[in-house]
Backbone bond lengths (Angstrom), bond angles and torsions (degrees), N, CA, C in turn:
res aa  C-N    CA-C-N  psi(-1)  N-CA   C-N-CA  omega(-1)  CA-C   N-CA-C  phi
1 X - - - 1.446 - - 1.525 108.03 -
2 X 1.404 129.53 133.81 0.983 140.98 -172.31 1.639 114.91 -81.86
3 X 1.132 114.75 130.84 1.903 103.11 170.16 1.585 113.67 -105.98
4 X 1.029 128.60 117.88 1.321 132.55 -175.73 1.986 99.42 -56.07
5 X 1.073 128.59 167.00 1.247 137.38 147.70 1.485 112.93 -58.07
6 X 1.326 125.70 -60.34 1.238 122.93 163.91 1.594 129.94 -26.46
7 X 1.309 92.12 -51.62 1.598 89.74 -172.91 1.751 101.15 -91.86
8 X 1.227 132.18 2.78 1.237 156.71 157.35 1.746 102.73 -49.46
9 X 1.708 101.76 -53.01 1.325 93.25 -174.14 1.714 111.71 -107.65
10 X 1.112 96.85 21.65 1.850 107.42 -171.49 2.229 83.63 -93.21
11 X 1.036 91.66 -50.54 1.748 100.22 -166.12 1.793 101.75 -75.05
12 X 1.195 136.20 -37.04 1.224 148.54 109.88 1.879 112.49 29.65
13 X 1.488 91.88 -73.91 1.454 108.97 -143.17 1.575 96.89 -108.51
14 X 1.792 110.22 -26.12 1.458 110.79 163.14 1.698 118.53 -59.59
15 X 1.685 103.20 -35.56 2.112 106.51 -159.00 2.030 78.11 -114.56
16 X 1.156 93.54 52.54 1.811 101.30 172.63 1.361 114.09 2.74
17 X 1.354 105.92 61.83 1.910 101.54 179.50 1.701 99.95 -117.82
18 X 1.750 111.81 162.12 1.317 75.15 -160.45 1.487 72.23 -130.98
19 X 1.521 106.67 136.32 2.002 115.33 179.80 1.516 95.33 -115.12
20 X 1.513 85.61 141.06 1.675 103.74 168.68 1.580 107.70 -48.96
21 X 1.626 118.07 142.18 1.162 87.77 133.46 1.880 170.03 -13.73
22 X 1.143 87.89 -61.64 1.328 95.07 172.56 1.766 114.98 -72.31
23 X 1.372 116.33 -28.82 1.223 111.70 -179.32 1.832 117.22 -80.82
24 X 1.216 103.25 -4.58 1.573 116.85 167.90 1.681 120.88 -28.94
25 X 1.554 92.02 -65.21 1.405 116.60 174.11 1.567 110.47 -45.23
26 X 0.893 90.17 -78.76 1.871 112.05 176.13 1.504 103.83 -9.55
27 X 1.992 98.07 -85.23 1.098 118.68 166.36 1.639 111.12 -6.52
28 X 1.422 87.12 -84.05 1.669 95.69 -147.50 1.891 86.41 -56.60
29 X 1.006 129.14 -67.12 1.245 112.95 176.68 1.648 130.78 -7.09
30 X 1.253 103.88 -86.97 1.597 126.41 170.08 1.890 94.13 -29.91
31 X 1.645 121.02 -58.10 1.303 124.14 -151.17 1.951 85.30 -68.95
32 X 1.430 115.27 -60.81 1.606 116.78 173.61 1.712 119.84 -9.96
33 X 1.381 92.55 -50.26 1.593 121.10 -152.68 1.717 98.23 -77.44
34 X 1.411 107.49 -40.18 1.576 122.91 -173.07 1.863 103.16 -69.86
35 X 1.164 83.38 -32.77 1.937 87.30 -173.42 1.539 121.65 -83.96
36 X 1.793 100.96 -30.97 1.461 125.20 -177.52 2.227 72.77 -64.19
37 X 1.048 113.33 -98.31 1.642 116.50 -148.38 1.386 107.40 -58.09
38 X 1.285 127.58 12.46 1.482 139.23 165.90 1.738 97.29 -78.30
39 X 1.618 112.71 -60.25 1.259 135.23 -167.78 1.620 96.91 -55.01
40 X 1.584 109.07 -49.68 1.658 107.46 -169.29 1.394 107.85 -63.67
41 X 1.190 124.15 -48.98 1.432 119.80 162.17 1.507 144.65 -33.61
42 X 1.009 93.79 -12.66 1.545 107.14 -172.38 1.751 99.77 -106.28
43 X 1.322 118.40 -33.89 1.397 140.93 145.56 1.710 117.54 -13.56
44 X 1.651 116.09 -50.13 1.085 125.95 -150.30 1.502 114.71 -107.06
45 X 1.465 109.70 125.50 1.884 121.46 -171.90 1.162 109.87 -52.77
46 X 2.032 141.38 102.66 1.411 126.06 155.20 1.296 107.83 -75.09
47 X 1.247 121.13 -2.95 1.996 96.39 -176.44 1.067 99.90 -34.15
48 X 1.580 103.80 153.42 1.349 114.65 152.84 1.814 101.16 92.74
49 X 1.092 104.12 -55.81 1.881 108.70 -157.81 1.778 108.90 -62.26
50 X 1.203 106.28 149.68 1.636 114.42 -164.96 1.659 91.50 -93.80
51 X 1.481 117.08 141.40 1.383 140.55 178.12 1.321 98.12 -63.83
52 X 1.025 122.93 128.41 1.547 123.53 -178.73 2.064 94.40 -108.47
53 X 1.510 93.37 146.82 1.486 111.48 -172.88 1.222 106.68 -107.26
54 X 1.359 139.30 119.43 1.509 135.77 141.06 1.372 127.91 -27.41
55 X 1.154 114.64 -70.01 1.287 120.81 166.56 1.560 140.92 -82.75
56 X 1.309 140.66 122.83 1.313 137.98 -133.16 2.104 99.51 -73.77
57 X 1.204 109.40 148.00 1.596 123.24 166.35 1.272 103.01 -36.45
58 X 1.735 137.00 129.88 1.392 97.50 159.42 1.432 105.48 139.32
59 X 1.498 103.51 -51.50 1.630 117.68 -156.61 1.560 111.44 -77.90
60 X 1.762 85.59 123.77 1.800 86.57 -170.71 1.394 117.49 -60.15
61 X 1.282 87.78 127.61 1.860 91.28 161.68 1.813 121.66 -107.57
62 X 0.868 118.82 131.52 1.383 123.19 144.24 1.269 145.83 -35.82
63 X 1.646 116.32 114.44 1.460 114.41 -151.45 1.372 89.76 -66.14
64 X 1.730 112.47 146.05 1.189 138.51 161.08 1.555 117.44 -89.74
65 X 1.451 104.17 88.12 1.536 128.84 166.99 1.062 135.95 -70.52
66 X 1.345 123.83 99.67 2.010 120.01 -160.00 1.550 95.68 -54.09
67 X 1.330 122.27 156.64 1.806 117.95 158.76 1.203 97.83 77.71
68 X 1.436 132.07 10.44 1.678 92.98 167.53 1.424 96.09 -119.48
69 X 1.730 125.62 -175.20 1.348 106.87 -169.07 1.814 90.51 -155.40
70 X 1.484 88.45 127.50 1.930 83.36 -177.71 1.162 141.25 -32.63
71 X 1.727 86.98 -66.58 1.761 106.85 176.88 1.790 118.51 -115.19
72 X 1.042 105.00 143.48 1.465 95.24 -179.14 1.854 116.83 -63.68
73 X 1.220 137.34 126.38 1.566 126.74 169.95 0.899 115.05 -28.65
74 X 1.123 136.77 -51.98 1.595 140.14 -159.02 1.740 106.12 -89.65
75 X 1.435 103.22 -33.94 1.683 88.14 171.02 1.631 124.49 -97.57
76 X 1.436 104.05 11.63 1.456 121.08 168.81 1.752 111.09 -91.72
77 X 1.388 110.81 -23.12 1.610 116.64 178.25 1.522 105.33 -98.57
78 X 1.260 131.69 -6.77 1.352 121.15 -146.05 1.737 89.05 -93.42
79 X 1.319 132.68 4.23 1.554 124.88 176.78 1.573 94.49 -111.82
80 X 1.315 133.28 2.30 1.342 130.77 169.89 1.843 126.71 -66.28
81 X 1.219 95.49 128.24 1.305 93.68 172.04 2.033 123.26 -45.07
82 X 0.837 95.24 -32.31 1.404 114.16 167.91 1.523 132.30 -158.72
83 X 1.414 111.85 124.76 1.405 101.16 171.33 1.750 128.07 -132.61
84 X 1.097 123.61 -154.01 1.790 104.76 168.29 1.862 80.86 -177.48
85 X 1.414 102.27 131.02 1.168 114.30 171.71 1.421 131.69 55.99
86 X 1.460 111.68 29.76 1.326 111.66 -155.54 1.575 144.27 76.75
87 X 1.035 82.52 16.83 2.094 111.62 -172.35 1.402 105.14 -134.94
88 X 1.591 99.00 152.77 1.612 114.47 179.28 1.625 97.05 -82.26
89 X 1.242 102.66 124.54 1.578 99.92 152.30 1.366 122.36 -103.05
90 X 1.977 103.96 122.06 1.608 119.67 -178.48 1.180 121.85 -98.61
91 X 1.605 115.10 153.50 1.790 97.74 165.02 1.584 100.02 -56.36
92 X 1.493 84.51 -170.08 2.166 106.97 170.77 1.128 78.48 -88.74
93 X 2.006 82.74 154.02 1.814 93.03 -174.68 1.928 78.83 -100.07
94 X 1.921 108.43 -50.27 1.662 97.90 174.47 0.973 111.04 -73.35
95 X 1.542 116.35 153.06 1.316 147.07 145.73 1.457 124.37 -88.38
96 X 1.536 109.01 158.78 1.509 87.31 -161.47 1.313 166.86 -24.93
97 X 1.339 97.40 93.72 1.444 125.44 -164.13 1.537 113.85 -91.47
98 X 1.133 144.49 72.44 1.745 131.58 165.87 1.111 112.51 -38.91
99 X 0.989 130.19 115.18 1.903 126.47 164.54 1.701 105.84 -70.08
């Protein structure tokens, strides 16, 4: 699948990064290249093939108990640069945004 430059700088200008000119091309290239062997993948027969696991058979888990709660809020914020009520307080990640 091809990426235009355009939409190079549409995706660009959405995750606010800012590419030279000249690296535009590139970009969209390299991004082409990611989608072309994304595309081939989808291409390829698993019949048959066994699900492979990350993590080993085995590994204890911990019963999952409705109502109980790990850490307390307040002692999960209390190393925060700032908090209010048991919550992190962040900047805005948007900027002017009209809803």
């Amino acid at each position: 699948m091809k990426i235009e430059r355009a939409e190079v700088e549409r995706i660009a200008a959405l995750a606010r990064l800012e590419l030279d000119e000249a690296r535009l091309d590139e970009t969209a290239a390299q991004l082409s290249k990611v989608l072309d062997f994304v595309a081939a993948l989808d291409t390829l027969d698993l019949d048959g093939c066994e699900v492979s696991v990350l993590a080993p058979e085995g590994l204890p888990l911990r019963e999952d108990v409705p109502g109980t709660r790990g850490l307390d809020p307040f002692a999960a914020t209390a190393g925060a640069p700032e908090s209010e009520d048991g919550c992190f307080v962040v900047p805005p990640v948007v900027e002017n945004v009209n809803p």
